[in-house]
Each structure stands twice: as C-alpha cells, then as structure tokens.
N, C-alpha and C positions, 0 to 999 in steps of 0.2 A: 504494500500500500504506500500512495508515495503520500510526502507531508509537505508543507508549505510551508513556507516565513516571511512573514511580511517585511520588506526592510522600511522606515522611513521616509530617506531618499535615496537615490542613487545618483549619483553625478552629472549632470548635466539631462540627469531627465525627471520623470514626476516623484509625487508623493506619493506614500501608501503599495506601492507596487509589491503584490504576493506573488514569492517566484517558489517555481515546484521544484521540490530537491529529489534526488534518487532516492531510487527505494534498494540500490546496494552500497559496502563502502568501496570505496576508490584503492588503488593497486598504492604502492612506494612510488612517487614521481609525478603523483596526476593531480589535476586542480579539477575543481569545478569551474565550468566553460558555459556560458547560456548559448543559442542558438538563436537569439536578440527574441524571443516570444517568453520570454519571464522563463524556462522551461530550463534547470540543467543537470549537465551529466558529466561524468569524471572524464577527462581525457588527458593525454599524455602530454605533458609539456613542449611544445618544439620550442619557445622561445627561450634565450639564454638571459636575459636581462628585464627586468623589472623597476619601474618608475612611479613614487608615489610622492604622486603633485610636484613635482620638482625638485623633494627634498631628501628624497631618499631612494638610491638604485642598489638592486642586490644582483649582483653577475650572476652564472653558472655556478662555480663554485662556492656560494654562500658567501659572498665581502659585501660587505656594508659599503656604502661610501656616501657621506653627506655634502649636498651641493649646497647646500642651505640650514639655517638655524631652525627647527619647528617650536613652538611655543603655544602652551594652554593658554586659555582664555586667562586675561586678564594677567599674563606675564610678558616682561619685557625682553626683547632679544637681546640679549651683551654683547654681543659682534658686531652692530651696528647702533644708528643712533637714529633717536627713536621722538617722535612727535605727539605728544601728548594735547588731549582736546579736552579734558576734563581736570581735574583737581588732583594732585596725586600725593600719597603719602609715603615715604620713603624711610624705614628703620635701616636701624645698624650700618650706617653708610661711614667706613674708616678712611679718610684720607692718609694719602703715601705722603713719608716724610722723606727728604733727601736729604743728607749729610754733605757739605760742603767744607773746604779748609783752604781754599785760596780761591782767588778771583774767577767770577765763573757770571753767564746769561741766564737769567731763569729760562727753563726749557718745559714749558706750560703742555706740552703737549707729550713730553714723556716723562718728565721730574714728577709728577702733582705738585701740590699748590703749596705744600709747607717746605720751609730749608731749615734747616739746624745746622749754620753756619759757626766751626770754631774760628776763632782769631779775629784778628781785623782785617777784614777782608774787602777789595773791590766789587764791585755789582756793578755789570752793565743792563742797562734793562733793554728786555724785548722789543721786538716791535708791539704798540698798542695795539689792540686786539678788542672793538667793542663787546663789555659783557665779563673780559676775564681779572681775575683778582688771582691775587698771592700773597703769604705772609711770606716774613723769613724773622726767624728767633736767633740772634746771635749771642754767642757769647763775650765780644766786646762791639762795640759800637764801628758799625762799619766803615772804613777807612776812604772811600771817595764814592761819588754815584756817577752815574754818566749814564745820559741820555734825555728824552722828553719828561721829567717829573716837576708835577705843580703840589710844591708842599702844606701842609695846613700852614694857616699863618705865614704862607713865603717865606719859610724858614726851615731851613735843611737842620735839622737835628744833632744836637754835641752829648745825646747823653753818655752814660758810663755802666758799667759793668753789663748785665745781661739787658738788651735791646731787642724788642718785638717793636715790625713795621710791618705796615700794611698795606695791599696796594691794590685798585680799581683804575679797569679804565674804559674811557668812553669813544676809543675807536682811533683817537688823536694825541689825548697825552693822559700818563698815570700817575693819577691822584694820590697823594699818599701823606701818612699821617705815622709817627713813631707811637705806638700805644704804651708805649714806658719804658720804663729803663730803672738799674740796679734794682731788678729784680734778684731773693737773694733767699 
C-alpha cells in the first residue's frame, strides 16, 4: 500500500502538495526521484554532484564544500557585513586589544579599536574614515601626533603617567579628546 506526505512547499512550486512515496525500500545508492506528477520511486543515482541553494555541494565521494555562509532565522552571517532594518541587541561583544611599543598607524581594519601602547611613543593617525573611532591606553603620555587631529579645547594634551585618548571621526578630520591621565 503506498502512503503519502504532504510536504508544505516545494521550491519554486505550490503549497500543500501530497507526493506518493513507494510502497518498497530503496537498494545502497538510490534516492527518491518524482517523475514531476507528485509520484516517486527509488532510482539509482547517475549524478555525481549535488547543490543546495548555492550553499552547499556534496561531490561523489561524500566532500562537503561550502560556497557560502547558511544562517537560521534571525542570525547574523560573520563573513560578511551585514544590514540591519530593525533595532538590534548585541551581548558579549569583546573588543581586540593590540599591544604597541614604538611608533606605529592605527590599523582600524585589522588592529580593533583598543592599543595598549608601552612607552612614549609616536602615533600617526589614519586616514579619517566617517563613523570610525579608537582608543589607545598608554602607559606614558604619547611623545608626538601627526596628522588631521582637532583636539578638545585646541589643545594637544601634556598629561603624565598612564594616558587614555580617544578618537572619532567625521570622514575629514579626528576628533579627539585625552580622557585622563596618571591613572594609577
């Protein structure tokens, strides 16, 4: 007696569609195949390669290979960058800290956003970049600045022993402000 199951949808075609399944099992090797009337039966595989949605191919020999990232409802892909139309809430998010000990560019795009610079040390800054910020925590007050920076109060910073600065910009020049010093 053969039995049916209704699937939901099927890909690119309707809803609700009851397809008739064999009434035997299938041999080592064989899939069920419809004959495009909802109707199917075991048959033997000839193709060697298998594509689902673009994201996943399995050869012959059983290899995985992913051409793209899959993702559940309501998760974000990490391999690429991603557009958000709603409100989002974001836990456990650790920024990377980079170790510095002599003059060096922030490198916003592979350092993250913190430095924990020893010594006194030079700083060229990047190109402005509307949107991006950085801190850097040093442990003495950094020794020259160079580049586009518009300081709070027009005044380039002399503090002393441990110096956290901070930095925003609006696509033309970086704003920046020292948030203290002899920290201790």
């Amino acid at each position: 007696m053969a039995s049916t199951l209704t699937v939901d949808k099927i890909k690119g075609g309707s809803s609700g569609v009851a397809l008739t399944l064999p009434t035997t099992d299938g041999s080592a090797g064989q899939l069920l195949k419809t004959d495009g009337s909802a109707v199917l039966s075991w048959a033997t595989d000839t193709d060697t390669t298998y594509t689902a949605s673009g994201v996943v191919s399995i050869d012959g020999s059983n290899v995985i290979t992913s051409t793209g990232e899959a993702n559940a409802a309501n998760t974000a892909i990490t391999s690429s960058a991603q557009s958000f139309t709603e409100d989002q809430t974001f836990e456990a998010i650790t920024e990377t800290v980079t170790a510095k000990s002599a003059g060096f560019t922030p490198d916003l795009s592979n350092d993250g956003t913190v430095y924990n610079v020893t010594g006194a040390v030079a700083v060229t800054m990047p190109t402005a970049e509307s949107g991006k910020s950085f801190t850097i925590i040093a442990s003495a007050p950094v020794s020259s600045w160079t580049g586009t920076i518009k300081w709070a109060s027009a005044t380039v910073p002399t503090g002393t022993g441990i110096c956290i600065y901070t930095f925003v910009s609006d696509g033309t020049n970086w704003y920046a402000f020292e948030c203290g010093s002899a920290f201790g």
